[in-house]
FIDO-14528 format. One record per residue (C-alpha): x, y, z. Coordinates in nm, 4 decimals. Example, Ala and Ser with C-alpha at 12.3 -4.5 7.8 and 13.67 -1.06 7.14 Angstrom:
1.2300|-0.4500|0.7800;
1.3670|-0.1060|0.7140;
//
This chain:
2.7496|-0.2348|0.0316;
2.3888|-0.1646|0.0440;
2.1250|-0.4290|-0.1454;
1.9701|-0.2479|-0.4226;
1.6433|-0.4145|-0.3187;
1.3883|-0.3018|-0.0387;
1.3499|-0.5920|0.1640;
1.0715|-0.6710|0.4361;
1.0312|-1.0201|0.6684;
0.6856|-1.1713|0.7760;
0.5953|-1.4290|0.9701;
0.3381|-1.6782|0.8356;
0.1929|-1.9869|0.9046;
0.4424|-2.2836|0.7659;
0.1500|-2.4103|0.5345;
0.1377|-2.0718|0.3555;
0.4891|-2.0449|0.2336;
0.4720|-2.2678|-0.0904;
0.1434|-2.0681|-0.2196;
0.2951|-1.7435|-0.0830;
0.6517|-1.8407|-0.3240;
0.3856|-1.9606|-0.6063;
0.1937|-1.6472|-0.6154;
0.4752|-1.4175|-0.5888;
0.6842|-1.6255|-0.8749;
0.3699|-1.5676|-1.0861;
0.4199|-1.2391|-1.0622;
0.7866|-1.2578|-1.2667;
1.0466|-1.0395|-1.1513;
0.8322|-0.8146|-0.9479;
0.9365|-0.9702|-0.5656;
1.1732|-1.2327|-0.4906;
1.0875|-1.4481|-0.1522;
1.3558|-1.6374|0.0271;
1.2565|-1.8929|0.3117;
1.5035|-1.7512|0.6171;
1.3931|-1.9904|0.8650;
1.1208|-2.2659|0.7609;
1.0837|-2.3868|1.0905;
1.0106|-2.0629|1.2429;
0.8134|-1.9307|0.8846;
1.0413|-1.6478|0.8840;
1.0286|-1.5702|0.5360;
1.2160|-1.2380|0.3402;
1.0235|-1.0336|0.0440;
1.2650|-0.8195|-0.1621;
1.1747|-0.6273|-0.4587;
1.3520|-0.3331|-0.6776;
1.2502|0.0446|-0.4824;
1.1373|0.0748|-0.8763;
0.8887|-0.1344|-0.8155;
0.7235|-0.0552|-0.4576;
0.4283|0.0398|-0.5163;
0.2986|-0.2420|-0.7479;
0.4995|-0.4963|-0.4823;
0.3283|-0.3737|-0.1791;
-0.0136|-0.3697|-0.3422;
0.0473|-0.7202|-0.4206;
0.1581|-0.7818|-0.0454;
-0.1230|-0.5765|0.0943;
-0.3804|-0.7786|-0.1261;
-0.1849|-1.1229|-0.0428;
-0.2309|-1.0366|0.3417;
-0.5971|-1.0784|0.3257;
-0.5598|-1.3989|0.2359;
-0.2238|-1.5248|0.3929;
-0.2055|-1.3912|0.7569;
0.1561|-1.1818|0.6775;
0.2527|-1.0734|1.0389;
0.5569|-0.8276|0.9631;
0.8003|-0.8237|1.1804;
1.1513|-0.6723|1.2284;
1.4306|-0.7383|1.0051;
1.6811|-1.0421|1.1879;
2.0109|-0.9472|1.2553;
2.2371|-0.9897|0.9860;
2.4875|-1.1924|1.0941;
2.2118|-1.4811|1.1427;
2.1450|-1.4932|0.7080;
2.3314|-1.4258|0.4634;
2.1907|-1.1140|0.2614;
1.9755|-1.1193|-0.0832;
//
C-alpha cells in the first residue's frame, strides 16, 4: 500500500536536526520529520500532497538557512515506512 504522504530525504549537518524538527513542529500538521539515520543526518520530510505547495515553500525557505542537501530516497527495506 502506497503512503498517502509525499515524502522527500535530505542530508544535513547533525547540529541542524533539532531546529530543523522545532521549526517544522511549529508549523502543526503541515510536515512531519523523522530522524532515519542520526549518525549519518539522514533525515525524512513527509507531508499530505494537499499540502505541497505551502510544505515546499517552507522547505525552500528553511534551505537558506539549514544547508538541506536532497538526496535519493533509501531503500526500503533499510526503514520502516511513515
Amino acid at each position: 500500500m502506497d503512503s498517502p504522504l509525499s515524502k522527500r530525504y535530505y542530508r544535513l549537518s547533525r547540529a541542524s536536526i533539532g531546529y530543523l524538527r522545532f521549526i517544522l513542529e511549529s508549523y502543526d500538521g503541515l510536515l512531519f520529520a523523522r530522524t532515519l539515520d542520526s549518525v549519518g543526518a539522514l533525515v525524512e520530510i513527509a507531508y499530505p500532497p494537499s499540502r505541497a505547495v505551502d510544505a515546499e515553500a517552507l522547505l525552500t525557505a528553511l534551505s537558506a538557512e539549514i544547508p538541506l542537501l536532497e538526496v535519493p530516497p533509501p531503500p526500503a527495506e533499510d526503514y520502516r515506512p511513515l
